[in-house]
Residue frames relative to the residue before (quaternion, step in Angstrom):
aa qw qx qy qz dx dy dz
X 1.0000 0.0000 0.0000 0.0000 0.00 0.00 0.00
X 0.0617 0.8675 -0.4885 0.0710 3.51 -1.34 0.77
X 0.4116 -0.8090 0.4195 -0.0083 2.67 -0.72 2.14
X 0.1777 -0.6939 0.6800 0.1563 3.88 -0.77 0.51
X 0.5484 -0.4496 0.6785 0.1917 3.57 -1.42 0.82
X 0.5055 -0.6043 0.5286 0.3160 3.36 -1.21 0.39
X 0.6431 0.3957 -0.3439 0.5582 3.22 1.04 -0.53
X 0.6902 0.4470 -0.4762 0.3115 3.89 0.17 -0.03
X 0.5646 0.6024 -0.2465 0.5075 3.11 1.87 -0.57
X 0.5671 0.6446 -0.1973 0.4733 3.62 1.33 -0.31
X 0.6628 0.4232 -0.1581 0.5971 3.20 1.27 -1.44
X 0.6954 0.4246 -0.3819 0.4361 3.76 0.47 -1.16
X 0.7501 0.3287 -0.3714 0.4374 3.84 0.41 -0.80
X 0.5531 0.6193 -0.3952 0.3929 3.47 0.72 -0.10
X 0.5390 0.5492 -0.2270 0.5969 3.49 1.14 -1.09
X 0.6083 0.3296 -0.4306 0.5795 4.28 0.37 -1.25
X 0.7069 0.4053 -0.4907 0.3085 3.90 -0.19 -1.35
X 0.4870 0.4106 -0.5313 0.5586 4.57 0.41 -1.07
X 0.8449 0.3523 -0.3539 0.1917 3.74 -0.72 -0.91
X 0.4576 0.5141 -0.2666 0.6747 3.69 1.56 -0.64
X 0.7242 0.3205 -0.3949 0.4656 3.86 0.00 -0.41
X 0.7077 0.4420 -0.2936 0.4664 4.11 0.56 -1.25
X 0.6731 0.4216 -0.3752 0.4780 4.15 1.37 -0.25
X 0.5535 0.6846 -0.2695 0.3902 3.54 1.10 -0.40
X 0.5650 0.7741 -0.1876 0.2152 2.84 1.14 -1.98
X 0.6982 0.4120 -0.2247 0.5406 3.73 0.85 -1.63
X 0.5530 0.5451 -0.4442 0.4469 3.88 0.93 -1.34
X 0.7635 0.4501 -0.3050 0.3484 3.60 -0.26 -1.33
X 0.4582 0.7456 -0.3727 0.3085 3.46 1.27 -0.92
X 0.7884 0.3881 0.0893 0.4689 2.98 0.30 -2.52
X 0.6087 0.4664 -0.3632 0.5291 3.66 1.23 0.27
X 0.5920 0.5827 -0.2666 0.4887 3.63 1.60 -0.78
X 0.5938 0.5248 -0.3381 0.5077 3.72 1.22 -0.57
X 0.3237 -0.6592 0.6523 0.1875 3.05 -1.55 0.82
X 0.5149 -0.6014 0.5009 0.3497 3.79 -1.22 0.51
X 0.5887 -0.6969 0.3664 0.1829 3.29 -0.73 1.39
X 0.7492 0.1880 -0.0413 0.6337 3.53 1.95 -0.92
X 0.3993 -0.6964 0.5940 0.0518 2.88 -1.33 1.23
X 0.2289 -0.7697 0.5870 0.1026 3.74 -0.92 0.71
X 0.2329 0.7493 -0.6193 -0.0268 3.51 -1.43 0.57
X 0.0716 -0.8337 0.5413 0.0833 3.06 -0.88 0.88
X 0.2483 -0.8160 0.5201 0.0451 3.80 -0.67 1.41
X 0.6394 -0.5227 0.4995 0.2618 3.33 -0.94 0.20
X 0.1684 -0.7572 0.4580 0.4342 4.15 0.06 -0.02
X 0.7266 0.4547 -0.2467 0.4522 3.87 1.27 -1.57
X 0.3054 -0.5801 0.5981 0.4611 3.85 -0.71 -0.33
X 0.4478 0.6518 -0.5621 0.2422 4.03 0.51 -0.14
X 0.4302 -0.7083 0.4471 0.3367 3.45 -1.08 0.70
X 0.1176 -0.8188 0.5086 0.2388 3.62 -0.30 0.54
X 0.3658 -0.6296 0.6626 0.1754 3.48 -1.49 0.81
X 0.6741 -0.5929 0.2763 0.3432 3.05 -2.06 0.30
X 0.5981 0.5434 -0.3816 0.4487 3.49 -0.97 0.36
X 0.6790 0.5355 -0.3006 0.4022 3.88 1.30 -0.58
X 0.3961 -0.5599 0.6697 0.2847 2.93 -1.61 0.49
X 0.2290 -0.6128 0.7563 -0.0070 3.04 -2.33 0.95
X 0.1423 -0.5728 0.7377 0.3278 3.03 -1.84 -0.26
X 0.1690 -0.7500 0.6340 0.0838 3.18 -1.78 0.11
X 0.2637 -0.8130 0.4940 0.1592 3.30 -1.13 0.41
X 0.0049 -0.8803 0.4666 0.0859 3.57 -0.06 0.90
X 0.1174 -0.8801 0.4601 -0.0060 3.20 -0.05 1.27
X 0.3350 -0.7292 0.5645 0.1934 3.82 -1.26 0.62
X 0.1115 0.6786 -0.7208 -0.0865 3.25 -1.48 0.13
X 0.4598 -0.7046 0.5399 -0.0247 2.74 -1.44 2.12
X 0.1883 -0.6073 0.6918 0.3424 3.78 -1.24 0.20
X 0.7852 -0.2976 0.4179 0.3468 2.98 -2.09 0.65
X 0.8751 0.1964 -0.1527 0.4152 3.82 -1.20 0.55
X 0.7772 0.2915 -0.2718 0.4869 3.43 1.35 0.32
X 0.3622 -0.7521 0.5445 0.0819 3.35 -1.48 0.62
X 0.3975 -0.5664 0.6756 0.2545 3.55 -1.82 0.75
X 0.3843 -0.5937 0.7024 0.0804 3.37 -1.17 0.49
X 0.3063 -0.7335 0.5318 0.2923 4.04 -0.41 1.09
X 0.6942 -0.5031 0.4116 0.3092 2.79 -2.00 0.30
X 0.6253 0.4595 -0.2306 0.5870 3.66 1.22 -0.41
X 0.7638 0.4587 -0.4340 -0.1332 3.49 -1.01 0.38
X 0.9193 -0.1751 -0.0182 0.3521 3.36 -1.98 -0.03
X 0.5734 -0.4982 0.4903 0.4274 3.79 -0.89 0.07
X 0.7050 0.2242 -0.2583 0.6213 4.15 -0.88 0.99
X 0.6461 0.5099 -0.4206 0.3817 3.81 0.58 -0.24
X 0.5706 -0.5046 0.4277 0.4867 3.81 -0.90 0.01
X 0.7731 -0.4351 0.3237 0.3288 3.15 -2.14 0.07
X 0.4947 -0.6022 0.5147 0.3574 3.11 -0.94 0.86
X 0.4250 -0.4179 0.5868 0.5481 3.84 -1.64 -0.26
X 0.0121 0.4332 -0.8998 -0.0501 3.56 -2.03 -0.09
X 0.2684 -0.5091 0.8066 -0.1346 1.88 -2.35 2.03
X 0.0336 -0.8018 0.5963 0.0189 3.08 -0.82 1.17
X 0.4659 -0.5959 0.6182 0.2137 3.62 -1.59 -0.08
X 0.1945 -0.5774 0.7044 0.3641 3.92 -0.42 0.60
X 0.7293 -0.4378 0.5253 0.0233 2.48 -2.03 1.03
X 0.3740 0.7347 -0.4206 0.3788 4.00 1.31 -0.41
X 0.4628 -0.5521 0.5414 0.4335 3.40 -1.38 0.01
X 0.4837 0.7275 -0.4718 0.1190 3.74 0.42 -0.82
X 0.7305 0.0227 0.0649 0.6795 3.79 1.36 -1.41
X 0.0493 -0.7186 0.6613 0.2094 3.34 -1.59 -0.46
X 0.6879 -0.4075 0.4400 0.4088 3.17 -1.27 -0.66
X 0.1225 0.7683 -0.6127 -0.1393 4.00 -0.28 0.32
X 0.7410 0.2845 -0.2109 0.5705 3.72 0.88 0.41
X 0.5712 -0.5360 0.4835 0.3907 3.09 -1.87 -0.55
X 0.6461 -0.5193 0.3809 0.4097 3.40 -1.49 -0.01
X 0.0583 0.8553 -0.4979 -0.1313 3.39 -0.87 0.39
X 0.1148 -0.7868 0.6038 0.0570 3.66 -0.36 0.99
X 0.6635 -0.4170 0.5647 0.2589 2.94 -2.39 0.05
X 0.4972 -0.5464 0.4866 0.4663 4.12 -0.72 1.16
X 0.5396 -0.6287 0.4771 0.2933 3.33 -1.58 0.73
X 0.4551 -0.4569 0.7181 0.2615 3.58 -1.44 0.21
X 0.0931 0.6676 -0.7300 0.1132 4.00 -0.20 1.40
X 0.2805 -0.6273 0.7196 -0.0999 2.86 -2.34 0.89
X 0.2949 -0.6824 0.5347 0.4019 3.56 -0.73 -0.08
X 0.2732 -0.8257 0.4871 0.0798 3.45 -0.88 1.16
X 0.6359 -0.5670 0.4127 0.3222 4.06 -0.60 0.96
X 0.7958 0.4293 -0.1403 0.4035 2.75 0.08 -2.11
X 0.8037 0.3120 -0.2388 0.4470 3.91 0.70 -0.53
X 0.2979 -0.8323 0.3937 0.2522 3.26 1.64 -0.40
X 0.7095 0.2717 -0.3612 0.5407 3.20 1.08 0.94
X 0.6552 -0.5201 0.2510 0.4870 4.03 -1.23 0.14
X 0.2173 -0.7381 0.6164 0.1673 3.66 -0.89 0.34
């Protein structure tokens, strides 16, 4: 049989709680952040559309201040492009390609060249 001291029992759970608090720490981090972009996607017609129809849609972003979307198009050595996908479900698909507005480019640091 084995007895802890109130104080050894003090120290040992104290010690698990510093270790349970310094592994947590990064999880709680990245769960505390909000996503930087918001997503909507509208219809373009008000008509009601049944199965079998085509639609358009508008998927639209909203950026926070101090960040950036990255177009759907670019150059070789530049960063990832965005991709828009479609789950895979039966519900919709794709009946076309993507079409976007010409990007808003900048010269970017991190790639050292314009994006």
């Amino acid at each position: 049989m084995i007895i802890l001291s109130d104080y050894l029992l003090r120290r040992e759970l104290s010690k698990l709680f510093g270790v349970a608090v310094f592994c947590l720490a990064p999880v709680i981090g990245v769960y505390s952040q909000s996503s930087p972009v918001t997503w909507t996607l509208n219809t373009v017609s008000a008509k009601s559309v049944k199965a079998g129809d085509k639609f358009d849609a508008r998927l639209s972003a909203n950026i926070s201040g101090g960040w950036y979307l990255y177009s759907l198009a670019q150059p070789p050595g530049g960063p990832n492009a965005t991709r828009i996908t479609v789950a895979s479900e039966p519900t919709f698909k794709l009946a076309g390609t993507i079409k976007a507005p010409p990007p808003k480019v900048k010269f970017d640091e991190n790639f050292g060249m314009i994006n």
